[in-house]
C-alpha positions, -999 to 999 in steps of 0.1 A, spaced: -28 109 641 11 120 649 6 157 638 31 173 613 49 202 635 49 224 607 9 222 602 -12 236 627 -35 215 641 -64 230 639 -58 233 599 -49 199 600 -77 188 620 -105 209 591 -83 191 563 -93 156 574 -131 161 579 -133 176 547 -115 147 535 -118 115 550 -160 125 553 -164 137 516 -152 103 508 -170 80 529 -208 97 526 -196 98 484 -186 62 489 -217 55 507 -238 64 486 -221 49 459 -224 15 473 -262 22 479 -268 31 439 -244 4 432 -275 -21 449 -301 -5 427 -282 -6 399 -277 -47 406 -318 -44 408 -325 -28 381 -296 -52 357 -319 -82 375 -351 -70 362 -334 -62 326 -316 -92 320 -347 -116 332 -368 -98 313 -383 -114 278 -388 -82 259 -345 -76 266 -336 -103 246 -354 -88 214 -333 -56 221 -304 -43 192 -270 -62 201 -259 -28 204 -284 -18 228 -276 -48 249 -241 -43 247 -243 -7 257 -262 -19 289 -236 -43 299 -213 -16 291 -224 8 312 -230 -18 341 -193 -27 339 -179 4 338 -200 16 368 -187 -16 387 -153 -2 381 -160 29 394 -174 15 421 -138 -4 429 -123 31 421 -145 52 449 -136 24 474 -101 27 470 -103 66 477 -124 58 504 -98 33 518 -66 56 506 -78 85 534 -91 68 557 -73 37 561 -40 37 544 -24 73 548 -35 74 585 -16 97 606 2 111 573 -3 143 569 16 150 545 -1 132 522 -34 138 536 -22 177 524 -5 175 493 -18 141 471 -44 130 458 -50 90 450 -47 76 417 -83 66 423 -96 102 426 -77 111 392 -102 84 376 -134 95 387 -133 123 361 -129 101 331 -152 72 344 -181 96 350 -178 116 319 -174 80 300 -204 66 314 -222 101 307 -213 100 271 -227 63 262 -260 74 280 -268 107 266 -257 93 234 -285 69 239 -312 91 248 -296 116 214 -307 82 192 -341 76 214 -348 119 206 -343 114 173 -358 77 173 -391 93 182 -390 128 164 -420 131 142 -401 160 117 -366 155 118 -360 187 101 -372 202 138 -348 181 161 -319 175 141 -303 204 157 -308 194 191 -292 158 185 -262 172 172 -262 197 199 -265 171 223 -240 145 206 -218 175 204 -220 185 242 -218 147 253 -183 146 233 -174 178 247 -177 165 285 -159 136 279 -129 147 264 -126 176 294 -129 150 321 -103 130 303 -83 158 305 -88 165 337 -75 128 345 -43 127 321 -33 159 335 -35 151 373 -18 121 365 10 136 349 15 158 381 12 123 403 -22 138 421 -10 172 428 -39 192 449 -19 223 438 -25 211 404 -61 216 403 -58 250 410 -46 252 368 -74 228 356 -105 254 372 -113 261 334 -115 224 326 -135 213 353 -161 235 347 -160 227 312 -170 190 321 -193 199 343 -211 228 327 -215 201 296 -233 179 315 -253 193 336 -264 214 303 -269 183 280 -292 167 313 -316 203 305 -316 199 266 -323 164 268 -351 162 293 -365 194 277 -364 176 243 -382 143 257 -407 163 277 -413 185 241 -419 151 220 -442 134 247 -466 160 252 -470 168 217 -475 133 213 -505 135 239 -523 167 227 -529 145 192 -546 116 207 -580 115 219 -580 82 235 -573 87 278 -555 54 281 -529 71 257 -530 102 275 -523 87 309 -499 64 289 -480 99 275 -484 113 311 -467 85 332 -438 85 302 -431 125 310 -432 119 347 -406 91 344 -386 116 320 -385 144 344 -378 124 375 -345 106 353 -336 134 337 -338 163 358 -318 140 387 -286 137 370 -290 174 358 -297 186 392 -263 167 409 -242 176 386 -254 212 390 -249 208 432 -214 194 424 -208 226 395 -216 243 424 -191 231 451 -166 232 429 -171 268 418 -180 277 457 -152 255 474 -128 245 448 -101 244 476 -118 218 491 -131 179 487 -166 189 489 -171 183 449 -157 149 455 -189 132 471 -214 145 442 -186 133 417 -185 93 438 -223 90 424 -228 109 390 -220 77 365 -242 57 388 -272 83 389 -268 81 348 -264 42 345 -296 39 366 -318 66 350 -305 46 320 -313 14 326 -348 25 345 -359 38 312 -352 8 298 -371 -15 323 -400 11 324 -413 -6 289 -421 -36 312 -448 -23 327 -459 -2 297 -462 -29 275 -482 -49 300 -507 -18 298 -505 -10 261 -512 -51 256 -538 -49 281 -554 -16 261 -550 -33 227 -569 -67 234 -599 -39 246 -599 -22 212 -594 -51 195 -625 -64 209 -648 -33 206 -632 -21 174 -666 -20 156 -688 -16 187 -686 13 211 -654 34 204 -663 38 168 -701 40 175 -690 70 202 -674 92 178 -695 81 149 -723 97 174 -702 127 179 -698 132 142 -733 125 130 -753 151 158 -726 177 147 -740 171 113 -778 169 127 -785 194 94 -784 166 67 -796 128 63 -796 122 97 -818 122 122 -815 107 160 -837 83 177 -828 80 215 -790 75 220 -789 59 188 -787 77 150 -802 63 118 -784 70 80 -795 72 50 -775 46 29 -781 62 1 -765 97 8 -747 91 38 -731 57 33 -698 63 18 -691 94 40 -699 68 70 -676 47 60 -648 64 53 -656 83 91 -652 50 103 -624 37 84 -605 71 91 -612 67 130 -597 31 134 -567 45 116 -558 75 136 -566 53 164 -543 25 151 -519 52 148 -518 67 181 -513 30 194 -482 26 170 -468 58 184 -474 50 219 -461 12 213 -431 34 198 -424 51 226 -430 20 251 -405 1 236 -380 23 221 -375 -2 194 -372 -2 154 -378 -30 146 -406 -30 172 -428 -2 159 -422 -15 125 -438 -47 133 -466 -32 154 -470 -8 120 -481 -39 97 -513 -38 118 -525 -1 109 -550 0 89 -541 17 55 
């Protein structure tokens, strides 16, 4: 590199590791979620149970896949810009930045908007008493607008100074607007899932459902708390070393971390449905035999005290006394049951129209 006079070397020499390495382990990265993103749009797309997806669901997939493919382009051309095409200008390795770094703000917080919008539906979607979480949707619409419109700031204003490092020295405030918004939303909305799941398990009594509910809030936390977590490391580097390009390489990745926690929610009802079917053609099967007879059993030797008496492992009514509260026990045990399997099925498939259709079979 032919050294500006002016510049000490040493100063110069700092500048371009910071630089030109922020941008290729970002763009590295990058590229490597950009291949499990492909992966994960593979499984989606040949997948059966897609094509009876919203057209607004499926449209926000491709969305979000497209827009992530841009910024992919967008983090290669930064990539390129310092390593390739300013080379041996130190000026401009100094004073500009790219037009492709003033779009990473505004891609990111684009992509970031369409998928915690989604999971603000899916909160709601599932939400037993709307009257408790109506508060944190709007919250978490509200916040998902709110980072958005800073990182499009953020970009309109460095491109009205043509990519002016000194620039960013006025646009501290918005920056961490952008990033404190969604790194916060990431909390409130994993916190919110986590919330609805587990209540959902402490009110069945069935251990497929339970493991079912468990496996859900493990892939919650792992989604959710991962975007939450880098956009917390790149809050901060920019807070720590906002004079540097440090904040650059969390920034390269955040839209993809959301498009694939996105569309891995989305392809996790694959394998749940395969188990919920799997756990439905059981209870179909057995529906009067051994579930019922279990807690029928449970039932009757807590009520050992009237009409009935046991005989081994198995018990013996009265018809006369006992048989209408029997069979309502009975009929009221295949309907919370059937109602814990629409409520998981709900939350397998994240679908309307779904759980509507998988309601006609509960037993009024």
């Amino acid at each position: 590199m032919a050294f500006n006079s002016t510049i000490p070397p040493s100063v110069l020499d700092q500048k371009t590791r910071e630089t030109i390495g922020t941008a290729l382990v970002g763009n590295l990265l990058n590229w490597f979620l950009l291949g499990s993103l492909c992966v994960q749009m593979y499984i989606y797309l040949n997948n059966k149970h897609s094509q009876q997806d919203p057209i607004w669901l499926r449209a926000l997939v491709c969305s979000v896949f497209v827009i992530d493919l841009a910024q992919t382009v967008v983090g290669t051309h930064y990539a390129w810009y310092f390593s390739v095409e300013i080379w041996g200008n130190s000026t401009a390795l100094l004073e500009a930045i790219p037009w492709s770094g003033w779009m990473v703000p505004i891609l990111d917080g684009f992509i970031a908007l369409l998928v915690q919008s989604f999971y603000a539906w899916r909160v709601w979607t599932l939400s037993r008493s709307r009257s408790l979480y109506w508060a944190p949707v709007v919250l978490i619409i509200l916040l998902a607008l709110m980072q958005f419109i800073a990182s499009m700031v953020v970009t309109i204003k460095e491109f009205a100074t043509n990519g002016s490092r000194v620039a960013i020295a006025s646009e501290i405030s918005i920056v961490d607007v952008w990033l404190i918004g969604s790194f916060a939303n990431d909390v409130i909305i994993a916190a919110c899932m986590v919330t609805l799941l587990y209540q959902a398990r402490t009110q069945t009594v069935w251990v497929q459902s339970q493991g079912l509910y468990d496996r859900l809030i493990i892939n919650t936390i792992e989604t959710g708390l991962v975007t939450a977590m880098v956009a917390g490391v790149d809050l901060l580097l920019w807070e720590r070393y906002g004079g540097q390009d440090f904040f650059f390489a969390p920034a390269l990745i955040l839209g993809k971390l959301y498009s694939n926690s996105f569309l891995s929610t989305l392809n996790g009802r694959i394998f749940r449905r395969q188990q919920l079917t799997s756990r439905s053609d059981n209870l179909s099967g057995t529906s009067n035999g051994l579930q019922i007879q279990i807690v029928q059993d449970r039932e009757t030797r807590i009520e050992e005290g009237g009409a009935h008496r046991t005989w081994g492992d198995q018990d013996t009514a009265n018809p006369s006394e006992d048989g209408p509260v029997e069979g309502w026990k009975q009929k009221l045990s295949v309907a919370v049951d059937k109602d814990q399997d629409e409520q998981t099925y709900r939350l397998s498939t994240l679908s309307e129209r779904d759980s509507d259709e998988a309601g006609k079979h509960t037993i009024a």
